[in-house]
C-alpha positions in Angstrom: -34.5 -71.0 30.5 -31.1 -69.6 29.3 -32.7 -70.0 26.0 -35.8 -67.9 26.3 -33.3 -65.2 27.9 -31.5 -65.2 25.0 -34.0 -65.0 23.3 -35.5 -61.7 24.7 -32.7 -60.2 24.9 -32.1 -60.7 21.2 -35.9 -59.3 20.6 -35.4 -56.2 22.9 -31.9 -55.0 21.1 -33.7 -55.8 17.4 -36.4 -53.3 18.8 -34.3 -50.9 19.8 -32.0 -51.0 16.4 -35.2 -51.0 14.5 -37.6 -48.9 16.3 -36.2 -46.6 18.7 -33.1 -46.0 17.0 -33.1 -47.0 13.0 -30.8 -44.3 11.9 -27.4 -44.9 14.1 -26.2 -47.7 11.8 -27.8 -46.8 8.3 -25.2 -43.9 9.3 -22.8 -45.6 10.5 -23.0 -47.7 6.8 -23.2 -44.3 5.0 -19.9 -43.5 6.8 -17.8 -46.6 5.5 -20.0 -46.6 1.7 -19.6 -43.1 0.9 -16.2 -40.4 0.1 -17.2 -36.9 0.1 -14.8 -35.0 -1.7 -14.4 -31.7 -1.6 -14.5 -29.2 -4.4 -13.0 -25.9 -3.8 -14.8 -22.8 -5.0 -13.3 -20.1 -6.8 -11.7 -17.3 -4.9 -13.6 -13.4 -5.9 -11.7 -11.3 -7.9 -10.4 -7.7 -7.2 -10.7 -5.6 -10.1 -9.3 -2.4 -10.4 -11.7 0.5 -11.1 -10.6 1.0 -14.5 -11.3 -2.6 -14.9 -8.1 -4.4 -14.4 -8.1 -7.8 -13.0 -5.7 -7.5 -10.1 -6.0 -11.0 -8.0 -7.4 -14.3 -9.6 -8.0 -17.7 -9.2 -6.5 -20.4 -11.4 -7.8 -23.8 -11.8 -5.2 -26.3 -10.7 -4.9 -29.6 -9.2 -3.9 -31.3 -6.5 -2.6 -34.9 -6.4 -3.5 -37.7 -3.3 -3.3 -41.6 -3.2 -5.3 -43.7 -1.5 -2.4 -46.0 -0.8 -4.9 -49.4 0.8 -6.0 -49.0 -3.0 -2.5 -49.7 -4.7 -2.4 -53.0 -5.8 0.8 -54.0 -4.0 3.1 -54.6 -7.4 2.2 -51.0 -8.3 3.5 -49.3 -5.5 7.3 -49.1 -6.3 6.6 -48.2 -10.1 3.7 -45.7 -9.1 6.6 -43.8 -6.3 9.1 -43.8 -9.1 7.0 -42.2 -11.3 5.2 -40.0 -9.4 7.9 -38.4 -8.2 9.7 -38.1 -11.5 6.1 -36.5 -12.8 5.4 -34.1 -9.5 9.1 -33.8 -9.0 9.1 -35.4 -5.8 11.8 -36.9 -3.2 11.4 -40.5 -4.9 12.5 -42.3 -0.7 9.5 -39.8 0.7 7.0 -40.7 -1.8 7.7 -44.4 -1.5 7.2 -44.2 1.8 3.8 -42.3 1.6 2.6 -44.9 -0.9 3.4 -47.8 1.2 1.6 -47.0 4.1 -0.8 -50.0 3.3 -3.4 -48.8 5.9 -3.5 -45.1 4.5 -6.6 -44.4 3.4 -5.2 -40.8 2.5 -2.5 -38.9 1.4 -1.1 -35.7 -0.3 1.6 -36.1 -3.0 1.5 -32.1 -3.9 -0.5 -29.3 -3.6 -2.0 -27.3 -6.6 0.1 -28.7 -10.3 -0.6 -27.1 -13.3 -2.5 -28.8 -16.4 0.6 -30.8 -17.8 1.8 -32.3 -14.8 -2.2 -33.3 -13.6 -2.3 -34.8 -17.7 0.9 -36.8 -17.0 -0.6 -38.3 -13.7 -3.8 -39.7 -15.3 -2.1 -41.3 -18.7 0.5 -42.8 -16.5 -2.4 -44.2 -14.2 -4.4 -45.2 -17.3 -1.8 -46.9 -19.1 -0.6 -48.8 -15.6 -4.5 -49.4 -14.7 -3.0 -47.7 -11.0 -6.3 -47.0 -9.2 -6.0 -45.0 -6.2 -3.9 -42.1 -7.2 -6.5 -39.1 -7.2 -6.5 -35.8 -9.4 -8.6 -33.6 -7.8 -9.7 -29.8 -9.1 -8.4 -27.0 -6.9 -8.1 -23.4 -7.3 -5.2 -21.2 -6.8 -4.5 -17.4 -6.2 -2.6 -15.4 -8.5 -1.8 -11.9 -9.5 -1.6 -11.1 -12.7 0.3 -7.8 -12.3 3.3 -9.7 -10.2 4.9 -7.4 -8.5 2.9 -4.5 -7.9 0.4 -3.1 -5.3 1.8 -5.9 -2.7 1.1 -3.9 0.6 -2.2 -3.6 -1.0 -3.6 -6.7 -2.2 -2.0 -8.7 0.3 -1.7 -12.4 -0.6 -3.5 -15.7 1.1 -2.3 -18.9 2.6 -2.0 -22.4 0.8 -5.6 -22.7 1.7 -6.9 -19.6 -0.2 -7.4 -17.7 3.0 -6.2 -14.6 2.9 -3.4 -13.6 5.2 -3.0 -10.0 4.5 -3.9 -7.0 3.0 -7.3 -7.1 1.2 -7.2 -10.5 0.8 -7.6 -10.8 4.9 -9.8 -7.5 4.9 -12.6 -8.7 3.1 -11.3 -12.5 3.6 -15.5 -13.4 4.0 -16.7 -12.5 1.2 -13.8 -13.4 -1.3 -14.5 -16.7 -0.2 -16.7 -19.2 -1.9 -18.9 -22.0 -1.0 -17.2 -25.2 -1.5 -18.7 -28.0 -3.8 -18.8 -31.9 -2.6 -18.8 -35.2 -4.6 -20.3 -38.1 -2.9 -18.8 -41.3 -4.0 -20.1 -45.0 -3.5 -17.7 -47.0 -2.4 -17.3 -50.9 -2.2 -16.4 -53.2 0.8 -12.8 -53.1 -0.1 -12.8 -49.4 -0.3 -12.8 -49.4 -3.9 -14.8 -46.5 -5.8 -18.0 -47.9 -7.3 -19.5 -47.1 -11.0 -19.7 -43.5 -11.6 -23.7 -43.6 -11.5 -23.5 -43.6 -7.9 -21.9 -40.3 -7.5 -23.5 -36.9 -6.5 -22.7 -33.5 -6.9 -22.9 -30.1 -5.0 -21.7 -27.3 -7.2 -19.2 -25.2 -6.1 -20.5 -21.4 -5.2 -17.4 -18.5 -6.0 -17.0 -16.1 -4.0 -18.0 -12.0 -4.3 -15.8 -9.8 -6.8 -14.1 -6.8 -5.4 -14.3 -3.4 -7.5 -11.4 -1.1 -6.1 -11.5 2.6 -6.1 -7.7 2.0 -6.8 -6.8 2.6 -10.5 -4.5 1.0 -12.6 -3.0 3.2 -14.3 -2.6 5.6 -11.4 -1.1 2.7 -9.3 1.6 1.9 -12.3 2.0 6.1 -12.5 2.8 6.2 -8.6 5.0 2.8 -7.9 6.7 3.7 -11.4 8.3 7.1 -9.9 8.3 6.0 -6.2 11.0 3.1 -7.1 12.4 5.6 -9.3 13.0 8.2 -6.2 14.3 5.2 -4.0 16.9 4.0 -6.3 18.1 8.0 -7.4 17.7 8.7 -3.9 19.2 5.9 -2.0 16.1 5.8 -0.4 17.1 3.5 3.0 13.6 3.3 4.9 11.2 2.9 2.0 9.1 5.4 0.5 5.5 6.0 0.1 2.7 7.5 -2.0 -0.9 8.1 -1.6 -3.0 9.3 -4.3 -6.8 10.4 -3.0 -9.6 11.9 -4.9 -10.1 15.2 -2.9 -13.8 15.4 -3.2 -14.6 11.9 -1.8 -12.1 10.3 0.1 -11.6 7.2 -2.7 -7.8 6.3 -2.6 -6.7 6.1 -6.2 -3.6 4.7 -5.3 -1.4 4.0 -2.8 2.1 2.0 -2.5 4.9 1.5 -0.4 8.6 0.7 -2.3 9.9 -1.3 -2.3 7.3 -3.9 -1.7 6.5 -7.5 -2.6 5.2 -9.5 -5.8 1.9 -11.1 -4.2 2.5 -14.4 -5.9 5.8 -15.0 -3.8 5.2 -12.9 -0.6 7.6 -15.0 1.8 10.7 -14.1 -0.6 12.6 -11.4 0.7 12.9 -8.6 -2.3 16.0 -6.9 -0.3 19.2 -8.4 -1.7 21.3 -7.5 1.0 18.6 -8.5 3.6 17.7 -11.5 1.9 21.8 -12.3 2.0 21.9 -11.3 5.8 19.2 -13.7 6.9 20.7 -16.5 4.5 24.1 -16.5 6.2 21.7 -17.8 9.6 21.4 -20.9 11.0 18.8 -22.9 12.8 16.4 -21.0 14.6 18.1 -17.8 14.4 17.9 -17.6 10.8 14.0 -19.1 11.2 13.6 -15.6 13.2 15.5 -13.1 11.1 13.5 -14.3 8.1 10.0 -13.7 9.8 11.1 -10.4 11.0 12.2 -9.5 7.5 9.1 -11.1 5.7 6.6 -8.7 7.8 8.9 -5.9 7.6 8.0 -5.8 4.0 4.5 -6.8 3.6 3.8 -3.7 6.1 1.8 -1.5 4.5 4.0 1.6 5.9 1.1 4.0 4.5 -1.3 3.2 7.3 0.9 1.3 9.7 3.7 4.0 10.6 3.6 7.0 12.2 6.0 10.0 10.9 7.0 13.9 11.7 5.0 15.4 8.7 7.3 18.2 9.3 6.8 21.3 7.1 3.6 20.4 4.9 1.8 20.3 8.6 2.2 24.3 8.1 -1.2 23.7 6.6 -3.0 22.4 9.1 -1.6 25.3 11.7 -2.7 28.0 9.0 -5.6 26.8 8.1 -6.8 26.9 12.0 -5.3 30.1 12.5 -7.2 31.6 9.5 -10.1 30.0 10.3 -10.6 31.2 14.1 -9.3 34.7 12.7 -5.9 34.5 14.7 -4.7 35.7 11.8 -5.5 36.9 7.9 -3.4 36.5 4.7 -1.7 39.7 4.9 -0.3 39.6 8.7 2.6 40.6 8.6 5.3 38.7 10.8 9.1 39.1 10.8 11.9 36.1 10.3 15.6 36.9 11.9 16.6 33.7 11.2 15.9 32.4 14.3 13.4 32.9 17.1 13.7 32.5 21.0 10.6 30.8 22.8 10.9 30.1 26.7 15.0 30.0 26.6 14.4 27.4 23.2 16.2 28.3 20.2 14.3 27.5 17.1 16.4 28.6 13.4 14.5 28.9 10.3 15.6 26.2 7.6 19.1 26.5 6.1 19.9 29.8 7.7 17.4 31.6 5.9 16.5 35.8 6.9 13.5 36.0 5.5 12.7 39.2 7.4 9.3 41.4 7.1 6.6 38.3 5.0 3.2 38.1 5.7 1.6 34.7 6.2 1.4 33.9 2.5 5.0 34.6 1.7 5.6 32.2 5.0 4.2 29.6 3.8 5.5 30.1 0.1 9.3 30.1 1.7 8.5 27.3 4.7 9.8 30.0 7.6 9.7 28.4 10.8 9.7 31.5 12.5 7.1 33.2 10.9 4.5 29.6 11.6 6.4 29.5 15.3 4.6 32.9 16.0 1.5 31.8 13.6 1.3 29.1 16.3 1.3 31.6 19.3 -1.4 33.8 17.8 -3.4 30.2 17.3 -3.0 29.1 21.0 -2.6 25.7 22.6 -6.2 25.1 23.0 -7.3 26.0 19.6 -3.9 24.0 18.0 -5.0 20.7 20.4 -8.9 21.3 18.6 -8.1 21.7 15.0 -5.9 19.4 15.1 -8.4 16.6 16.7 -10.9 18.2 14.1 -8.8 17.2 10.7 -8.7 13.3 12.2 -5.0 13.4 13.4 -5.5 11.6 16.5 -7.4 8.4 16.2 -7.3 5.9 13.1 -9.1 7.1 9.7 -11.0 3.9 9.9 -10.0 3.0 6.3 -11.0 -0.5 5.0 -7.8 -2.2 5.2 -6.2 -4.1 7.9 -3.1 -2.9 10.1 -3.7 0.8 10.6 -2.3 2.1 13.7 -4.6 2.9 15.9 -3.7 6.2 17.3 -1.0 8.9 16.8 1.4 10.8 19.1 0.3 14.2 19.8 0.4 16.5 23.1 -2.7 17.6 24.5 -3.5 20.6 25.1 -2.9 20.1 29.5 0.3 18.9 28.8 1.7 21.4 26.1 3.8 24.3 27.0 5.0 27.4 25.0 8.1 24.9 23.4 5.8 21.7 22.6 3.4 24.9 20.5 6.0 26.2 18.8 7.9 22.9 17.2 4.2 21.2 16.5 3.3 24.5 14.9 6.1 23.5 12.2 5.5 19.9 11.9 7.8 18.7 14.3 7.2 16.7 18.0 3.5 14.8 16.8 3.6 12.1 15.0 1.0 11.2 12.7 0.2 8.9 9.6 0.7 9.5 5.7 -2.7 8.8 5.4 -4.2 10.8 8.6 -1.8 13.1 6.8 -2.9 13.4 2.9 -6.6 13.1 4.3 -6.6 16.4 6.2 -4.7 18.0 3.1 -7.8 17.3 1.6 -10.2 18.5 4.2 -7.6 22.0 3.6 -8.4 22.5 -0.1 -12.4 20.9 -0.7 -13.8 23.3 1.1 -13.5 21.8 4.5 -15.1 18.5 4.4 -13.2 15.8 6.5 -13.7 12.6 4.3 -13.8 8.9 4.5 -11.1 6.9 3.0 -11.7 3.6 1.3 -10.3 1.2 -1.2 -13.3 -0.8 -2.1 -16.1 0.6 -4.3 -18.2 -2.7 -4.4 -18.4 -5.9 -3.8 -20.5 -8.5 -6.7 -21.9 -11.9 -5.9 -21.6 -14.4 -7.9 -24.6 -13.9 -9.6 -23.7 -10.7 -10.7 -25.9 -8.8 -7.8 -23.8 -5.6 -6.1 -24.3 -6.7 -2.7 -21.9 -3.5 -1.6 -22.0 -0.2 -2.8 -19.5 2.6 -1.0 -20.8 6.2 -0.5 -18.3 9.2 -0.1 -18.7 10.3 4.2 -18.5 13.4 5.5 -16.9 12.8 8.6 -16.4 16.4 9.9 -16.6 20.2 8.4 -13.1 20.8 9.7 -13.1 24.6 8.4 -14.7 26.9 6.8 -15.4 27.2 2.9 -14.4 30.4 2.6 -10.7 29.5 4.6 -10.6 26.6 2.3 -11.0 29.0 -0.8 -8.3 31.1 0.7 -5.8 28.2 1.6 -5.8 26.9 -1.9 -4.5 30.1 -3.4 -1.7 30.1 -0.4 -0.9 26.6 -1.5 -0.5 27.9 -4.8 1.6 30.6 -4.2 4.1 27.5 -2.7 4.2 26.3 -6.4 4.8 29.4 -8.3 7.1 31.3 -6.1 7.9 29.0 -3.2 10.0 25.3 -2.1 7.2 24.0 -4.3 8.6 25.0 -8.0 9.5 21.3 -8.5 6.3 20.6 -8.0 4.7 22.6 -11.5 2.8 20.5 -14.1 3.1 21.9 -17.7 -0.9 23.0 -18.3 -2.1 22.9 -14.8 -2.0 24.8 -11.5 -1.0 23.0 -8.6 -0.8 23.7 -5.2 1.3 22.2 -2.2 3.4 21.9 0.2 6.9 20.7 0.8 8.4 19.2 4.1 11.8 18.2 5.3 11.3 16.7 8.7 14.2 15.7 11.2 13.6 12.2 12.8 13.8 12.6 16.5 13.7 9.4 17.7 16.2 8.4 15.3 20.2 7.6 16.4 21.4 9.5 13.3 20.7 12.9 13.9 20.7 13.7 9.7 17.9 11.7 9.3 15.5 13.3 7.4 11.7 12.5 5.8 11.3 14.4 2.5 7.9 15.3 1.4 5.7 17.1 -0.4 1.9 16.5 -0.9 0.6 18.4 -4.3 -2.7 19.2 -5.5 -4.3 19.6 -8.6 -6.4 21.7 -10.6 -5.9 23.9 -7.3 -9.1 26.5 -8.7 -10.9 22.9 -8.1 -9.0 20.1 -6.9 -9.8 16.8 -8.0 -6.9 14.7 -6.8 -3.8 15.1 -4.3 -0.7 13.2 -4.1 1.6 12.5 -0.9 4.8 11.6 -1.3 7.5 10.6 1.5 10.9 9.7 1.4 12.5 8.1 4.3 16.0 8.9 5.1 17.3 9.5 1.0 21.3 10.0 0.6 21.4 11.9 -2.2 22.8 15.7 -2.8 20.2 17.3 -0.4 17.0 15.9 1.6 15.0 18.9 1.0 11.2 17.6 0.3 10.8 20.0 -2.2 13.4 19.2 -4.5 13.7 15.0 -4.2 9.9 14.6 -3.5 8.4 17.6 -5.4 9.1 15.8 -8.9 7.8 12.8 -7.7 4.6 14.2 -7.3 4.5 16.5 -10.7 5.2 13.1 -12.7 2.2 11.4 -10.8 -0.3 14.8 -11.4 1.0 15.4 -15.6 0.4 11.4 -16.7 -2.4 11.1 -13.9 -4.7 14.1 -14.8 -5.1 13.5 -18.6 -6.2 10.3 -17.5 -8.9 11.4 -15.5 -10.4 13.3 -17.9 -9.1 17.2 -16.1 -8.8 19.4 -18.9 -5.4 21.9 -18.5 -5.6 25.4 -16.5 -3.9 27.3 -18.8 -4.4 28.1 -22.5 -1.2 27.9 -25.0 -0.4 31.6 -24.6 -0.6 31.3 -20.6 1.7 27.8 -21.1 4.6 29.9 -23.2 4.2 33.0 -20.2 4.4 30.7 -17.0 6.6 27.4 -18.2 9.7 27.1 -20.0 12.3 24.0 -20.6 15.3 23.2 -18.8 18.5 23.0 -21.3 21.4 20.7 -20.7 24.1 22.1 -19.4 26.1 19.5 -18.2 29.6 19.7 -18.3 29.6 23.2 -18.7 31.6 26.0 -16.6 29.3 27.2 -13.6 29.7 30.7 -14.7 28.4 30.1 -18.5 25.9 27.7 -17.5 24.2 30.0 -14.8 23.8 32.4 -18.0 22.8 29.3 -20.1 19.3 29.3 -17.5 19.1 32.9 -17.2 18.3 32.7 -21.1 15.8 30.3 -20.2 14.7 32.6 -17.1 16.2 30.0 -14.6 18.2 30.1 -11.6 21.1 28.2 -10.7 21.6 26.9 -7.9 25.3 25.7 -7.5 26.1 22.8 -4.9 30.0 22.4 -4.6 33.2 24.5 -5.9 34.0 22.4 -9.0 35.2 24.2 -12.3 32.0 22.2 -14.0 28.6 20.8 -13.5 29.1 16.9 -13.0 25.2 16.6 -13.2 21.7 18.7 -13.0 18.6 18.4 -11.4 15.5 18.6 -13.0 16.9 17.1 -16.0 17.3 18.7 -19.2 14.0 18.4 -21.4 11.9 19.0 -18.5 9.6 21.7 -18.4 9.5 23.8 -15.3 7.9 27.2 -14.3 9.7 30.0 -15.1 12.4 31.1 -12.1 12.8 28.2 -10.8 16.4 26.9 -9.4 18.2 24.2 -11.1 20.5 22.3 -9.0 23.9 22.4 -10.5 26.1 19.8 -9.0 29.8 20.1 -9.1 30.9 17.2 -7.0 28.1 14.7 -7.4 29.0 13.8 -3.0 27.4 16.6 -1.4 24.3 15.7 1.4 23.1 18.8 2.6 20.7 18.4 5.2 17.3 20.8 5.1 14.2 21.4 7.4 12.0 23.6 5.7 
C-alpha cells in the first residue's frame, strides 16, 4: 500500500514538472549553464557646431576574477601580479582572489590597452583561467579643461551627473550588448561555439549650437579678466546669436576640466579643505566641488545694475513716456520720497536728453525716466522681456525665478533704484536674452544649446527651431534703441567697448551688491552688440567683486567684450561697418607711454586724439590701461595709473 502511494505520488509530481509546468527548471538549468555578460554601449558624442568633438567615449577595459575558478596554486602568484600589473594594494587583492566561493569580483575599473595586454599574456603564459578582461567604455573630453559648467561630466557608470551630460542623460545613452556563455558543472566557461552575442547599440550624438572657437574666444579673455582683475567671485560670459536665441557660448571661470570634476581647481580652497579631517573635511570638499561645477550663468541671480537702463528705456520709449530728445536735468543727485539717490562718481551732468543719459549712465536722469514710465508699466515690461520666471533653456540647474517687486508692493523708492538696475535681481542669462529682445526688433527668443540630436544610424531624430516667445516692443523702438546703444560706444562708458571695423552698441553696468557684508562690492558689466545697423551676436560679460584700480563695468568688462566681438565676428562670416577711410576717421592706436611724466604723456594721447585719465598723484605713469598697440575710437580715456594700489569704487 505505502508502495502504490509512492508511487502516485511520484506520477502526479512528474506530471506536474512535465505537463503543467516544463519551463521552471529548464530555467532554473539555464540560470546555473549560462553567464550573461554585459557589454557596454558607447556613450553619444557632443559635437560642437563648428564640428569639434567636445565629450567622447574611449574603449577601455575593466578587469574581474572569478576567484571559485583559480586553481588554488595560482591564487598567490595571480594577487602578486595583478596588483603589480593594475597597480593594486597586493594584501586587498589577495584577499579578493581568495574568496574561494566568489563567483565575482572587480579588480579595477576601466585600464587602458597596455595594462588590459599585460593581464591576458600573464594569464596566457600562467594558463590562470578565471581572471576576465572585459570591453568597457569611458567618457572623456578631449578639450580638458574647458566648457566644464557646460558639458558637465558623468559618474563611473557613464551616467551623466551634470551639465549636458545629465540634461540629455536619455538619449546619450546606449543600449548595452550581452554575451551569453555556456558554462560547465564546475563553473568553468565551455568552448567558445557556445557563446551568443547581442550587439551593443550607441547612443544619439549631440550637435551644439555652442561653437568652438567662440567658446576658446570667451573662456580665453574671461580667465584673462579674473586673474588682471583679482576677480574673487568668478566671472561669466554669455555669447547669443541675437536673431535666434542659439547660445554661442557661454562659461563661467574659473571652472573645472570635465575629465577630473571632483578636483578642486582653487589652490587656496583646495589647501583649506585639505588641512580637514574626518567628516568635516568629507563636508568642506562637497561644498567646494558643487561650488564650482555650478554653472553661475543660469544658476545665480545678480543686480544687473546700469546695463538694466535698457530695459527701463526701451518701455519708456515704447509706451511713449518718453522720446529720444526729452530733455531731463542731472544735479548730481535727486531726492525721491525723503531718499537720496547720487548719480555715479559725483557726476553733474546737468540739461541731457535721454540719449546723452544713457550714453553717460546718469542715474538721475533714468530715476525720473522711471517716474514718467510708472510702477505698473515698469512691473509689465519688465514681466514682458522674461525677467521673472526661468528662460526655460535646455540645461539643468537654472533658477527658477528671480527677485523683483510687483507692482502692489512698489513704492516711489523701490521705482526709482529698479529703474537704474538696482533692488531686482535677475540672471545673466534672463539678462543678455532681453538685451536681445532690445536690439532684434523686439522678438523675445528662446535660448538653447542643443541644435540636434543623431541616432546611431545617422537619422536626426531632433532638430531645434528659433521661438518667438513674446514681441516685447515695438520694431520701430527697437530701431531707435540700437542707435542709443550706439551712442554708449562712441561717446559714452562704453568706449572700451569699440571694435576696429565694426559698430557696436552697449551698455556698461557697475552694480553695488546689497546683500553683501562688504559694502564695496561691486559686479562689473557690460553686454556689447554687434553690427549694431543689424546685430547678429551680443556678448555679456560680468565680473564679480574685481580688486583692481576701479570696478567700473565699462572699463574692466568693456575690453572683455571687444576682444570676444573683433576675433568672434570675422569668424562668423560679418563683414566690417566701416570702409578704410571711415577706420582712419573714427579709430586710432593707443601709444605707450609708460613711464612717462603725467603732464607729457597727457600730450603724448592728445597727439593721438586721446584723453588721459590720471588715477593717483605720482610724478609718472606706473602702468596704462588699454594697452599700448590697441586700437581704440578716437577720444577715448586712457587710464594712467600712477600708484598701481588705487580701487575706486563706481556705479554707473
Amino acid at each position: 500500500m505505502v508502495a502504490v502511494v509512492c508511487f502516485g505520488g511520484l506520477l502526479a509530481r512528474l506530471f506536474v514538472l512535465q505537463i503543467l509546468d516544463p519551463d521552471n527548471y529548464a530555467d532554473r538549468a539555464a540560470g546555473q549553464q549560462l553567464r550573461d555578460t554585459t557589454l557596454p554601449a558607447a556613450r553619444g558624442e557632443i559635437i560642437s557646431a563648428d564640428g569639434v568633438v567636445l565629450a567622447t567615449s574611449k574603449t577601455c577595459w575593466t578587469i574581474r576574477a572569478s576567484p571559485r575558478e583559480l586553481d588554488d596554486a595560482i591564487v598567490e602568484p595571480a594577487a602578486r601580479a595583478l596588483s603589480e600589473i593594475l597597480e593594486l594594494d597586493y594584501d586587498a587583492t589577495l584577499e579578493k582572489l581568495s574568496q574561494r566561493s566568489s563567483n565575482d569580483c572587480l579588480l579595477r575599473r576601466r585600464v587602458d590597452a597596455d595594462m588590459a595586454n599585460a593581464v591576458r599574456t600573464w594569464c596566457a603564459e600562467n594558463g590562470a583561467r578565471g581572471i576576465q578582461v572585459l570591453q568597457d567604455t569611458k567618457r572623456v573630453y578631449p578639450e580638458g579643461d574647458f566648457m566644464g559648467c557646460l558639458l558637465g561630466f558623468t559618474d563611473v557608470d557613464n551616467q551623466g551627473l551634470w551639465g549636458l551630460e545629465l540634461a540629455y542623460d536619455e538619449p546619450l545613452t546606449g543600449q548595452n550588448g550581452v554575451i551569453l556563455t555556456a558554462k560547465n558543472a564546475w563553473g568553468y566557461d565551455m568552448p567558445t561555439h557556445y557563446s551568443t552575442l547581442q550587439e551593443a547599440v550607441p547612443g544619439s550624438s549631440l550637435t551644439l549650437t555652442i561653437r568652438d572657437d567662440i567658446q576658446h574666444y570667451l573662456e580665453s579673455a574671461l580667465c584673462a579678466a579674473v586673474e588682471e582683475h583679482n576677480v574673487a567671485s568668478r566671472a561669466v560670459g554669455i555669447v547669443m546669436d541675437v536673431n535666434t536665441g542659439a547660445v554661442l557660448a557661454m562659461s563661467t571661470k574659473p571652472d573645472y576640466d570635465p575629465n577630473n570634476p571632483r578636483v578642486i581647481v582653487d589652490e587656496t580652497v583646495r589647501a583649506r579643505v585639505n588641512a580637514l579631517t574626518g567628516e568635516e573635511r568629507s563636508a568642506a570638499l562637497q561644498t567646494a566641488q558643487q561650488a564650482q561645477w555650478r554653472n553661475k550663468a543660469i544658476s545665480d541671480l545678480y543686480e544687473p545694475g546700469s546695463v538694466f537702463k535698457l530695459i527701463t528705456c526701451s518701455a519708456a520709449l515704447d509706451t511713449g513716456a518718453v522720446t529720444r530728445n526729452t530733455t531731463f536735468v542731472c544735479a548730481g543727485k535727486i531726492g525721491v520720497a525723503g531718499t537720496t539717490f547720487r548719480c555715479a562718481n559725483g557726476h553733474v551732468h546737468g540739461s541731457e536728453t535721454v540719449a546723452q543719459g544713457l550714453a553717460v549712465s546718469c542715474n538721475p536722469c533714468f530715476i525720473q525716466i522711471g517716474a514718467r514710465l510708472g510702477k505698473e508699466n515698469f512691473c509689465k515690461y519688465f514681466e514682458a522681456f522674461g525677467l521673472r520666471t526661468a528662460t526655460g533653456i535646455d540645461l539643468p540647474g537654472e533658477i527658477k525665478r528671480s527677485e523683483y517687486y510687483t507692482a502692489d508692493r512698489m513704492g516711489p523708492v523701490e521705482l526709482a533704484s529698479c529703474s537704474f538696475g538696482q533692488s531686482s535681481k535677475v540672471s545673466y542669462l534672463q539678462m543678455i536674452t532681453a538685451v536681445c529682445a532690445v536690439v532684434n526688433g523686439g522678438k523675445l527668443m528662446q535660448p538653447y544649446v542643443v541644435q540636434t540630436i543623431t541616432d546611431a544610424d545617422g537619422q536626426v531624430t531632433y532638430q531645434a527651431q528659433p521661438t518667438v516667445k513674446a514681441q516685447v516692443i515695438k520694431e520701430e523702438t527697437s530701431a531707435v534703441m540700437r542707435e542709443l546703444m550706439e551712442g554708449v560706444v562712441t561717446s559714452g562708458t562704453g568706449k572700451n567697448a569699440a571694435v576696429a571695423g565694426y559698430r557696436v552698441g552697449g551698455k556698461s553696468g557697475t552694480s553695488q551688491k546689497l546683500d553683501s557684508e562688504n559694502e564695496r562690492a561691486r559686479i562689473a558689466s557690460f553686454v556689447a552688440v554687434a553690427p549694431i545697423e543689424n546685430p547678429q551676436i551680443a556678448v555679456l560679460v560680468c565680473l564679480d567683486e574685481p580688486h583692481s584700480w576701479t570696478t567700473s563695468g565699462g572699463a574692466l568688462s568693456g575690453p572683455v567684450c571687444a576682444e570676444v566681438l573683433q576675433k568672434s565676428l570675422p569668424r562668423l562670416g560679418i563683414e566690417p561697418s566701416y570702409t578704410g577711410e571711415e577706420q582712419k576717421k573714427y579709430f586710432t592706436t593707443v601709444p605707450d607711454v609708460t613711464g612717462w611724466r603725467t603732464a607729457a604723456a597727457g600730450q603724448k594721447l592728445a597727439e593721438y586724439s586721446l584723453t588721459a585719465d590720471v588715477l593717483g598723484e605720482g610724478e609718472r605713469v606706473q602702468s596704462q590701461y588699454p594697452a599700448a598697440g590697441t586700437s581704440v575710437r578716437k577720444n577715448s580715456a586712457i587710464q594712467l595709473d600712477t600708484t598701481g594700489t588705487l580701487d575706486p569704487a563706481a556705479d554707473e
